[in-house]
PDB file as gemmi writes it, atoms N, CA and C in Angstrom:
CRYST1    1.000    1.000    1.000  90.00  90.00  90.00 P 1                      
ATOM      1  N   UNK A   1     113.060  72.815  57.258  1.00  0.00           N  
ATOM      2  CA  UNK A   1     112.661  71.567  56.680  1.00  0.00           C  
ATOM      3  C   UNK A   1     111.233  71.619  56.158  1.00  0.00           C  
ATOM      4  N   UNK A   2     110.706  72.686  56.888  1.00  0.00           N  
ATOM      5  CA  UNK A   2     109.307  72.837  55.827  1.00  0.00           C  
ATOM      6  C   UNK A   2     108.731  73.502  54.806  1.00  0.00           C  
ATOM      7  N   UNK A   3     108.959  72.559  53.653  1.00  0.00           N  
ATOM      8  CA  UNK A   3     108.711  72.870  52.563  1.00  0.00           C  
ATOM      9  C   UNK A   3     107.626  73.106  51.278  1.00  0.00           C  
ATOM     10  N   UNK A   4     106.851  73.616  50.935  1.00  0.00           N  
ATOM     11  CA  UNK A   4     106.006  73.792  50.259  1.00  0.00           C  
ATOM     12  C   UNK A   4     106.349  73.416  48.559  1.00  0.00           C  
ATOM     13  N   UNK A   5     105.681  72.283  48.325  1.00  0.00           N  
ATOM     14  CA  UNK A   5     105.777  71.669  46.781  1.00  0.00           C  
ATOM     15  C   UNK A   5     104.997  71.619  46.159  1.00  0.00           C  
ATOM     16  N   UNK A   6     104.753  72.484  45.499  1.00  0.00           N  
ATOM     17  CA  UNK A   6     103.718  72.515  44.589  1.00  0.00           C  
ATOM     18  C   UNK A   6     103.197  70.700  43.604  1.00  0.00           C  
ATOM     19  N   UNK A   7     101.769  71.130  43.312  1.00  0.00           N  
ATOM     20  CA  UNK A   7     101.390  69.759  43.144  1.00  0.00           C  
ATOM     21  C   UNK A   7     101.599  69.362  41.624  1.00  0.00           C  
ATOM     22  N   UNK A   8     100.733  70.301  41.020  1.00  0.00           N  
ATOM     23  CA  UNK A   8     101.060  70.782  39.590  1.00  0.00           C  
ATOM     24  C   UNK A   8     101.816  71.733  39.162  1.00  0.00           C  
ATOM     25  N   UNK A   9     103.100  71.261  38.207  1.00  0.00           N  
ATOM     26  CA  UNK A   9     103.390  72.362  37.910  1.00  0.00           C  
ATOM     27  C   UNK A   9     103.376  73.896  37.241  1.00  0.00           C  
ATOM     28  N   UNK A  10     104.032  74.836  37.730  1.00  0.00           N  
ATOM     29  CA  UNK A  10     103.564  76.350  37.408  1.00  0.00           C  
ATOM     30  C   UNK A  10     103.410  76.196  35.624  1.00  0.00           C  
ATOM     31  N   UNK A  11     102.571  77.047  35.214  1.00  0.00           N  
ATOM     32  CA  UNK A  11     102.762  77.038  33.827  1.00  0.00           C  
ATOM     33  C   UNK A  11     103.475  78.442  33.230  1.00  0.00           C  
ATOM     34  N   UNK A  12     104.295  78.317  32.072  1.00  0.00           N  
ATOM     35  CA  UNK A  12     104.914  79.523  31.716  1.00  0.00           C  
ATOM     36  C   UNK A  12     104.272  80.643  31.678  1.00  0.00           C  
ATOM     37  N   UNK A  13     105.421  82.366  32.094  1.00  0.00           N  
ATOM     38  CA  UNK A  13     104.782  83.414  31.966  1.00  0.00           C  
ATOM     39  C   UNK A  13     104.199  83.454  30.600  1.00  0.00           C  
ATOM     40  N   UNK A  14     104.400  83.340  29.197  1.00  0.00           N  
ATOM     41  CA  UNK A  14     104.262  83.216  28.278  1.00  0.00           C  
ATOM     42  C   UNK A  14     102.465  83.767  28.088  1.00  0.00           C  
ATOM     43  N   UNK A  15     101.867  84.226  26.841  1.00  0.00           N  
ATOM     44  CA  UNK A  15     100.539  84.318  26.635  1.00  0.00           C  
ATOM     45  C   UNK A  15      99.511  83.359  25.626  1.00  0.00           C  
ATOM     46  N   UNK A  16     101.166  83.012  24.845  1.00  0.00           N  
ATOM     47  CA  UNK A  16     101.102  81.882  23.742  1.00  0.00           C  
ATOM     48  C   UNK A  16     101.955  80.648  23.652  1.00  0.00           C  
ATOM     49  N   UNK A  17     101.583  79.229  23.875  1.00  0.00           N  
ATOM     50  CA  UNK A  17     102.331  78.932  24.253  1.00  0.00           C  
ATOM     51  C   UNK A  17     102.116  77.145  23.094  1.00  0.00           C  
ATOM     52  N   UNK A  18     103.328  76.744  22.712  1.00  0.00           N  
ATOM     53  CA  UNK A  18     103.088  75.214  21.938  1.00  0.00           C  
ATOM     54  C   UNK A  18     102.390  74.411  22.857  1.00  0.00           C  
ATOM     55  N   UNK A  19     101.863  73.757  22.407  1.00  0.00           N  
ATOM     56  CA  UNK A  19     100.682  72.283  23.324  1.00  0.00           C  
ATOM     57  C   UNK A  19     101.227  71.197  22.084  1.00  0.00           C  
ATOM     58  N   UNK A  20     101.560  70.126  23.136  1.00  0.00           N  
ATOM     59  CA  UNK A  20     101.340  69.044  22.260  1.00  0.00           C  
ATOM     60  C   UNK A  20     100.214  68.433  22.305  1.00  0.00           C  
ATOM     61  N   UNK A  21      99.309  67.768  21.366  1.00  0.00           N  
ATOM     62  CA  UNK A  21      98.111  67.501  21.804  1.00  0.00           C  
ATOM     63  C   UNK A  21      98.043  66.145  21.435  1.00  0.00           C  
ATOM     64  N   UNK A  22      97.397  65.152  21.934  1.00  0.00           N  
ATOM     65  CA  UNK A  22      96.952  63.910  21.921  1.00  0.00           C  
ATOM     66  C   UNK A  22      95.475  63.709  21.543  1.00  0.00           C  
ATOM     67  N   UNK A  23      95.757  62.958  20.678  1.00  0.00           N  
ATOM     68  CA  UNK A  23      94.127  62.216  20.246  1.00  0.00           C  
ATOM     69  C   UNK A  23      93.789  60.657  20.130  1.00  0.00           C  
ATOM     70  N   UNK A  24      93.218  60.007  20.738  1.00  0.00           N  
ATOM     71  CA  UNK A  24      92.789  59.322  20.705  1.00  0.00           C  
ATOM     72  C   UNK A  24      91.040  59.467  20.526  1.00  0.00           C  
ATOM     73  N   UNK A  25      90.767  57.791  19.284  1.00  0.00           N  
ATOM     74  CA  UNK A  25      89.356  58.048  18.973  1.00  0.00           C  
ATOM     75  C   UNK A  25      89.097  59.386  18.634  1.00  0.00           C  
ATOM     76  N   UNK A  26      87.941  59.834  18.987  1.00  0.00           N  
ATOM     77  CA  UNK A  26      87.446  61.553  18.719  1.00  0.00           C  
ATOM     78  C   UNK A  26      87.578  62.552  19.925  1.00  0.00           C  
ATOM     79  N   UNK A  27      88.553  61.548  20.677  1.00  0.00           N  
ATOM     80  CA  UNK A  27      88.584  62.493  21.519  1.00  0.00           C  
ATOM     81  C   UNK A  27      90.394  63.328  21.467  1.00  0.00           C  
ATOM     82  N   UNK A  28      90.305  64.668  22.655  1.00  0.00           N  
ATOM     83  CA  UNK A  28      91.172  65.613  21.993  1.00  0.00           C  
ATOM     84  C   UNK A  28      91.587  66.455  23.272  1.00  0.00           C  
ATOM     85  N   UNK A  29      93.048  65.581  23.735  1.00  0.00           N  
ATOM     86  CA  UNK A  29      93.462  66.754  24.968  1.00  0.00           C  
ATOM     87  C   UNK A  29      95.065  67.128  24.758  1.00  0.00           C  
ATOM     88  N   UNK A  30      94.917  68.263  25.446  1.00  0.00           N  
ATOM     89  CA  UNK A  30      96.799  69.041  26.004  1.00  0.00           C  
ATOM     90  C   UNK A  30      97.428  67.596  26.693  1.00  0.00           C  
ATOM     91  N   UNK A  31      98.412  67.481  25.412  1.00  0.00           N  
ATOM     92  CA  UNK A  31      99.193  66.589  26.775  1.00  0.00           C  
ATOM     93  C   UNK A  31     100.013  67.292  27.623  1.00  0.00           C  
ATOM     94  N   UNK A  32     100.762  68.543  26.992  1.00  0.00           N  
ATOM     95  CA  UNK A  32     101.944  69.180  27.675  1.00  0.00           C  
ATOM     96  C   UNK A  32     102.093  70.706  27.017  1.00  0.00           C  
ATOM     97  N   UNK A  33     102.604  70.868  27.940  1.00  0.00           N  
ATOM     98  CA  UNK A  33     103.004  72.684  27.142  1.00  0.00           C  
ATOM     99  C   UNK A  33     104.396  73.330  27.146  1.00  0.00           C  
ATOM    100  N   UNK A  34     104.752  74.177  26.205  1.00  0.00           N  
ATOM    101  CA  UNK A  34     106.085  74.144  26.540  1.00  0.00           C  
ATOM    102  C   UNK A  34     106.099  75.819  25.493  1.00  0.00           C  
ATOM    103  N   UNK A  35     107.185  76.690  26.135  1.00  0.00           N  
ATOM    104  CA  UNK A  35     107.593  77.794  25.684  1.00  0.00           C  
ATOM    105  C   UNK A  35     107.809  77.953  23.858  1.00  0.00           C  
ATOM    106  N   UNK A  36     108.541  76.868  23.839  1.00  0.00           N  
ATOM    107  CA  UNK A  36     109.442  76.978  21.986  1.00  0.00           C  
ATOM    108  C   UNK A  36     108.670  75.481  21.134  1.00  0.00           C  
ATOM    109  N   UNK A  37     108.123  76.120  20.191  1.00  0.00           N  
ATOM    110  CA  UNK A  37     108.228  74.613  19.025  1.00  0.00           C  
ATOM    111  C   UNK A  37     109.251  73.954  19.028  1.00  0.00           C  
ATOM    112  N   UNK A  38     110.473  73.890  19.215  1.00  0.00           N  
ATOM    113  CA  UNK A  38     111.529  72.637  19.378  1.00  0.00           C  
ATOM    114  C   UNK A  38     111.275  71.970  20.706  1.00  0.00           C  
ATOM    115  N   UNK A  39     110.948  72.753  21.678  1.00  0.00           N  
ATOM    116  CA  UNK A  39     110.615  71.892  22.991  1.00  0.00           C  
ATOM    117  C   UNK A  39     109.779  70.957  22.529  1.00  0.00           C  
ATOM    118  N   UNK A  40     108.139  71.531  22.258  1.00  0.00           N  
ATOM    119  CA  UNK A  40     107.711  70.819  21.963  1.00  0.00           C  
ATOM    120  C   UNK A  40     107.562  69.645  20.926  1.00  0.00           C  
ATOM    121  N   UNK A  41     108.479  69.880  19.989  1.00  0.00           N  
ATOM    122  CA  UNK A  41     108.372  68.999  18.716  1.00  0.00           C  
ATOM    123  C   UNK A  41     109.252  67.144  19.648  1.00  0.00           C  
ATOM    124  N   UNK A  42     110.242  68.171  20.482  1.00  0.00           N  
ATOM    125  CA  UNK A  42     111.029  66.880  21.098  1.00  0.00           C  
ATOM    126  C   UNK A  42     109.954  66.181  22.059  1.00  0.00           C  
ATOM    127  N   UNK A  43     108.979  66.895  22.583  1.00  0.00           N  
ATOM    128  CA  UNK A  43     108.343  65.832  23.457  1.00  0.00           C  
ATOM    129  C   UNK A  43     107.290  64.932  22.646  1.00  0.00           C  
ATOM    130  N   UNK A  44     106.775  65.713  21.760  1.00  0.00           N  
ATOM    131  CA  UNK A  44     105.956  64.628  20.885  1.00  0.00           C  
ATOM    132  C   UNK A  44     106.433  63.574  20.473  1.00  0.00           C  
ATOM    133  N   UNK A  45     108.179  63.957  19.679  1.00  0.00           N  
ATOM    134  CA  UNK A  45     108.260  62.727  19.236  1.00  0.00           C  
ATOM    135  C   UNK A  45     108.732  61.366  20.634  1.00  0.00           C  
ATOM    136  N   UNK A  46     109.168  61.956  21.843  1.00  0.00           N  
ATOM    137  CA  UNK A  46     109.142  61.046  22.982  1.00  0.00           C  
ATOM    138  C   UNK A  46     107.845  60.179  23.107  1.00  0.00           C  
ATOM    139  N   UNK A  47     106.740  60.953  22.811  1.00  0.00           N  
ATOM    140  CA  UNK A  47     105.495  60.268  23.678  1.00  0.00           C  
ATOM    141  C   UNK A  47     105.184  59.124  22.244  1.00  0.00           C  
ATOM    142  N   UNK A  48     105.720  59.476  21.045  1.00  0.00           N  
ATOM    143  CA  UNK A  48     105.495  58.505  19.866  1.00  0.00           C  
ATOM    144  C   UNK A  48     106.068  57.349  20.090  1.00  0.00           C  
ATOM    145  N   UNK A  49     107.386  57.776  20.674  1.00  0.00           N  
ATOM    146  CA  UNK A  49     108.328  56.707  20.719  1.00  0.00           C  
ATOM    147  C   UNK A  49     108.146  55.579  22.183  1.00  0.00           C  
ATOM    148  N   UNK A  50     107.158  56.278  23.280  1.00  0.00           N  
ATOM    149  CA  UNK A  50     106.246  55.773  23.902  1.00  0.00           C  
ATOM    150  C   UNK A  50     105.318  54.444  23.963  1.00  0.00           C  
ATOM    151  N   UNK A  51     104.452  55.103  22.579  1.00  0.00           N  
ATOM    152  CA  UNK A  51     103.696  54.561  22.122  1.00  0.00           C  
ATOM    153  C   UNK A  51     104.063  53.464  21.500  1.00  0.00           C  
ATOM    154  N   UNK A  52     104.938  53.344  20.764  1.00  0.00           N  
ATOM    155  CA  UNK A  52     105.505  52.256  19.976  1.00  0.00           C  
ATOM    156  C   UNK A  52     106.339  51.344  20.258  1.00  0.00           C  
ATOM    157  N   UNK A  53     106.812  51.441  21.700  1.00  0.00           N  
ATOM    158  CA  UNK A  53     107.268  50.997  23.010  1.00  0.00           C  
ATOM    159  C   UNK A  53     106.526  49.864  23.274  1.00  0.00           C  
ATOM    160  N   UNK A  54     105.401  50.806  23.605  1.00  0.00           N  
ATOM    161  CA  UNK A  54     104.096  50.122  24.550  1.00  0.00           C  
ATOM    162  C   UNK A  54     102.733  49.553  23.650  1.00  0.00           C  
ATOM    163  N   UNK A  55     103.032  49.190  22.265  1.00  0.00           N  
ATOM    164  CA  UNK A  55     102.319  49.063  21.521  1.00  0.00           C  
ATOM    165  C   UNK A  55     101.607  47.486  21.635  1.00  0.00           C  
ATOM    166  N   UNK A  56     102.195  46.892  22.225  1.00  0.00           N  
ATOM    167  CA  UNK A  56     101.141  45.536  22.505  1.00  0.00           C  
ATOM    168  C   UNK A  56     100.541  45.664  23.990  1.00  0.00           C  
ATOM    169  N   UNK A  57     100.835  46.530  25.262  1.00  0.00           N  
ATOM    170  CA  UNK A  57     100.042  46.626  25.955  1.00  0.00           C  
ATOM    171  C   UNK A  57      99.270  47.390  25.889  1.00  0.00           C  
ATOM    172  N   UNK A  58      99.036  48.342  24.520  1.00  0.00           N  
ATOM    173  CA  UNK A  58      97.746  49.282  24.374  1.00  0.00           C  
ATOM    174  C   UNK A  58      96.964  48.346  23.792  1.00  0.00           C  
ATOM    175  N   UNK A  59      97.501  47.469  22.618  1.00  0.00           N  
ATOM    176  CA  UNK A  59      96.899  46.332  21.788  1.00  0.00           C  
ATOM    177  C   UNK A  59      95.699  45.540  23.349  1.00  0.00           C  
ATOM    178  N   UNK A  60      96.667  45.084  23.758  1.00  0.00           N  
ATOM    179  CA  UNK A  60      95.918  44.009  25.375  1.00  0.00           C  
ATOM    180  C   UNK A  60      94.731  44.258  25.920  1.00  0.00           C  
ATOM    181  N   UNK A  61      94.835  46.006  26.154  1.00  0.00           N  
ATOM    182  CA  UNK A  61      94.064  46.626  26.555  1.00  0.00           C  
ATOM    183  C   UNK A  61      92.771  47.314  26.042  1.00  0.00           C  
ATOM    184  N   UNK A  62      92.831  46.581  24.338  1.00  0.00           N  
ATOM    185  CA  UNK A  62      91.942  46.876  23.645  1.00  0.00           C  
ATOM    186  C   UNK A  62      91.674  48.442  23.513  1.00  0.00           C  
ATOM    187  N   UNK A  63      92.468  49.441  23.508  1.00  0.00           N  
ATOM    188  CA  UNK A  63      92.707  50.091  23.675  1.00  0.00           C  
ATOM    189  C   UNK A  63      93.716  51.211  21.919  1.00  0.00           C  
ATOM    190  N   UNK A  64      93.022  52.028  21.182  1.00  0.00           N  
ATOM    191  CA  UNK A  64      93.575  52.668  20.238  1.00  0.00           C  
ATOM    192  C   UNK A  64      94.477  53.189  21.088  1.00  0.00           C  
ATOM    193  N   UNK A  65      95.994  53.198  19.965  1.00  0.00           N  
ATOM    194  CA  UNK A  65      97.264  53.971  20.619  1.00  0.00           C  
ATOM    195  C   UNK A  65      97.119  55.214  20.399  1.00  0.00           C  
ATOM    196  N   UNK A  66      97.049  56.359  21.461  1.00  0.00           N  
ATOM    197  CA  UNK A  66      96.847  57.816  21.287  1.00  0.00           C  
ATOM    198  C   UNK A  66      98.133  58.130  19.454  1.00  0.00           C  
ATOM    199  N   UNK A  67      97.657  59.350  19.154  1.00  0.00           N  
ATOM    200  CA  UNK A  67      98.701  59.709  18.475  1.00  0.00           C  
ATOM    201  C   UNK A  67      98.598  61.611  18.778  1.00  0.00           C  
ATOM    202  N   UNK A  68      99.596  62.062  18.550  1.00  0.00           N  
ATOM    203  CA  UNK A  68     100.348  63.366  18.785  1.00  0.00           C  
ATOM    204  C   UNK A  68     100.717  64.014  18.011  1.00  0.00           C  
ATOM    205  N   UNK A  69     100.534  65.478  18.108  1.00  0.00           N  
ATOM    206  CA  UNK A  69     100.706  66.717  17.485  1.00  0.00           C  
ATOM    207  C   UNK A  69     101.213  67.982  18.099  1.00  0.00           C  
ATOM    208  N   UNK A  70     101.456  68.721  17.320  1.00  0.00           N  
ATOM    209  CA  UNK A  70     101.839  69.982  17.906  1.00  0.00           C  
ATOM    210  C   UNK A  70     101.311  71.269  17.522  1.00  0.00           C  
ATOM    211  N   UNK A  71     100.935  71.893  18.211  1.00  0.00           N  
ATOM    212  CA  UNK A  71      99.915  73.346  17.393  1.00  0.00           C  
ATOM    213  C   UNK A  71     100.229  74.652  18.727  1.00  0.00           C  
ATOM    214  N   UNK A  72     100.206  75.706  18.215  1.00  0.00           N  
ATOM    215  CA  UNK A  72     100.069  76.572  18.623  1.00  0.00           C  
ATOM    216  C   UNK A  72      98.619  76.895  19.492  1.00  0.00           C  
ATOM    217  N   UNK A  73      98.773  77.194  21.578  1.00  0.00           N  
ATOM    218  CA  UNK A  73      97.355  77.654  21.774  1.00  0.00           C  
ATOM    219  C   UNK A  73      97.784  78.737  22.775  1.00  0.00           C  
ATOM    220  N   UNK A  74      96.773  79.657  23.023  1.00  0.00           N  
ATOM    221  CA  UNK A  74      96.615  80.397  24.003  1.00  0.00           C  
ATOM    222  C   UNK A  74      96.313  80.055  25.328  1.00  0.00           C  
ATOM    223  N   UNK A  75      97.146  80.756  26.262  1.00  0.00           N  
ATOM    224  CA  UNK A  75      97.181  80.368  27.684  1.00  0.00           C  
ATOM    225  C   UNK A  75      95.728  80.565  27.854  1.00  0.00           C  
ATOM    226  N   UNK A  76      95.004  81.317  27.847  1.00  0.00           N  
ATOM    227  CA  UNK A  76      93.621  81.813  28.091  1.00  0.00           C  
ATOM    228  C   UNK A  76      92.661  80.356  27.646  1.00  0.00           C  
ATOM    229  N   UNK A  77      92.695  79.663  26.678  1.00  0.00           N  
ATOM    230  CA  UNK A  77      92.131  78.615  26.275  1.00  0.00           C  
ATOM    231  C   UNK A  77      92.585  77.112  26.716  1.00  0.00           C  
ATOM    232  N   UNK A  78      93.114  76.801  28.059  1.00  0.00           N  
ATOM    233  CA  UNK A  78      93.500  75.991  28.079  1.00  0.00           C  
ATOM    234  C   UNK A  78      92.290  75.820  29.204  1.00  0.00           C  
ATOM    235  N   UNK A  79      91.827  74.257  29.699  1.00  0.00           N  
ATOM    236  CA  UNK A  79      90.738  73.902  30.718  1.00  0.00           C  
ATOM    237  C   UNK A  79      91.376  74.608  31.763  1.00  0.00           C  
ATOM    238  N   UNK A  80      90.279  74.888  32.631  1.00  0.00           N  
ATOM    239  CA  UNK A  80      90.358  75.570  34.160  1.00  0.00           C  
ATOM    240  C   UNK A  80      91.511  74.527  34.752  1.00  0.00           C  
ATOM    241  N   UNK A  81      91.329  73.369  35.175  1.00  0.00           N  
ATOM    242  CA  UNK A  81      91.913  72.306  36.171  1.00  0.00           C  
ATOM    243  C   UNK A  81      92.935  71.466  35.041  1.00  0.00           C  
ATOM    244  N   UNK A  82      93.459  72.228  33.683  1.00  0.00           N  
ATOM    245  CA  UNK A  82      94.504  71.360  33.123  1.00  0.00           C  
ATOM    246  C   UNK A  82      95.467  70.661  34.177  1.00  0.00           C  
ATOM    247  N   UNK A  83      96.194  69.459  33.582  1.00  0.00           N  
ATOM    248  CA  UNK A  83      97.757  69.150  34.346  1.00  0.00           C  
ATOM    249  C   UNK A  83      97.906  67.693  33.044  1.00  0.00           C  
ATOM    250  N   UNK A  84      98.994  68.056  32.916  1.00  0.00           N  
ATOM    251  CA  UNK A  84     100.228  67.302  31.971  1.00  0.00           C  
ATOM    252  C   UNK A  84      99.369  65.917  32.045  1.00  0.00           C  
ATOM    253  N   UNK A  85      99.221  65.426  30.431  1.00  0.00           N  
ATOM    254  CA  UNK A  85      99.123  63.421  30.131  1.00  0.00           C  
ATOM    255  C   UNK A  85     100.054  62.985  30.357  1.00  0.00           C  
ATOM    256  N   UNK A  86     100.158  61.634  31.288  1.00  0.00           N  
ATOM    257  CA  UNK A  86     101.125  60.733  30.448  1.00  0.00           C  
ATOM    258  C   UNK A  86     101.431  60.140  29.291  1.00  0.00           C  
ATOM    259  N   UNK A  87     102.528  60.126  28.858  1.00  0.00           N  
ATOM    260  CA  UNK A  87     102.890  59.400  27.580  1.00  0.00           C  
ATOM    261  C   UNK A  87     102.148  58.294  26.910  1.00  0.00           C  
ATOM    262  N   UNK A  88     101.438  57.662  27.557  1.00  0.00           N  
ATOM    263  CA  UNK A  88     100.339  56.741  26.930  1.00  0.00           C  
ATOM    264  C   UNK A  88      98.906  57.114  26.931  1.00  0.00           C  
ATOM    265  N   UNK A  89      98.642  58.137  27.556  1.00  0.00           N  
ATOM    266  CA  UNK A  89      97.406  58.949  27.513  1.00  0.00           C  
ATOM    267  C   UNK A  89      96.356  58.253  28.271  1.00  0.00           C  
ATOM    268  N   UNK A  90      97.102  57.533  29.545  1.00  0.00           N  
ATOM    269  CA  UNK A  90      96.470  57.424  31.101  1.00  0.00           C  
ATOM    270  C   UNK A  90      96.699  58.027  32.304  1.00  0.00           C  
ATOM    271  N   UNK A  91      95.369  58.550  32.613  1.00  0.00           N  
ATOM    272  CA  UNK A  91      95.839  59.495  33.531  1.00  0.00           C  
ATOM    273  C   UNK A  91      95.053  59.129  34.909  1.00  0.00           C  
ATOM    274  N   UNK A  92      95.160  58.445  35.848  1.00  0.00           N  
ATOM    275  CA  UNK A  92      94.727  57.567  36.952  1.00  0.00           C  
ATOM    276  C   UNK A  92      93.508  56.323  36.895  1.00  0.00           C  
ATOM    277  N   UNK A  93      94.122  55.557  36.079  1.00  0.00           N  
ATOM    278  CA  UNK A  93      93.855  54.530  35.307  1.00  0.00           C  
ATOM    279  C   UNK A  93      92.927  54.107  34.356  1.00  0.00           C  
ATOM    280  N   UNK A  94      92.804  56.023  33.895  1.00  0.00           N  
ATOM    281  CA  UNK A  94      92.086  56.030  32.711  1.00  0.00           C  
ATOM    282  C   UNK A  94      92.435  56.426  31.625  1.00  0.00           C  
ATOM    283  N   UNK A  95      91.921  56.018  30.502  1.00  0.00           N  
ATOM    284  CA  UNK A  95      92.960  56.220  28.749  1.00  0.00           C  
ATOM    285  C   UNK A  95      92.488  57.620  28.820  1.00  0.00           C  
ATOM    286  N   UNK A  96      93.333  58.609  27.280  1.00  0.00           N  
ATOM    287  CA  UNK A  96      91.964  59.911  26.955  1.00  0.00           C  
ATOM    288  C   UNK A  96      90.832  59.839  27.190  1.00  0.00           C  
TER     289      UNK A  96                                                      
END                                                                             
């Protein structure tokens, strides 16, 4: 019964890997990473469809709605302490 769960998850063996990236304002982070450009193309357009969801409680919150991309980066270039955005680009009750 004792089990060890990792907190964040492992990131692919991979050396190169798609990032979807989020921007809000001038600012500019990894939301997610994923092996294949179709992975990733499907999660971007999720986190759009997110956004446009949740488009009057970003409004409320005075708050620009992140928007999303997809680009090619190297595992080597990603922050020391990365871990996955949420879909609205709050991450313990803070925007980007």
């Amino acid at each position: 019964m004792s089990e060890i769960i990792p907190l964040r998850p492992a990131l692919p063996k991979a050396d190169t890997l798609w990032a979807v990236i989020a921007f809000q304002g001038k600012r500019r982070v990894i939301a997610d990473l994923h092996l294949s450009r179709e992975a990733a193309e499907a999660d971007c357009q999720w986190r759009m469809a997110q956004v446009r969801a949740y488009a009057r409680f970003l409004i409320s919150e005075q708050q620009p709605p992140p928007a999303y991309m997809v680009e090619r980066i190297r595992k080597t270039d990603l922050p020391r302490r990365w871990e996955p955005l949420p879909a609205l680009g709050m991450l313990r009750g803070r925007f980007i």
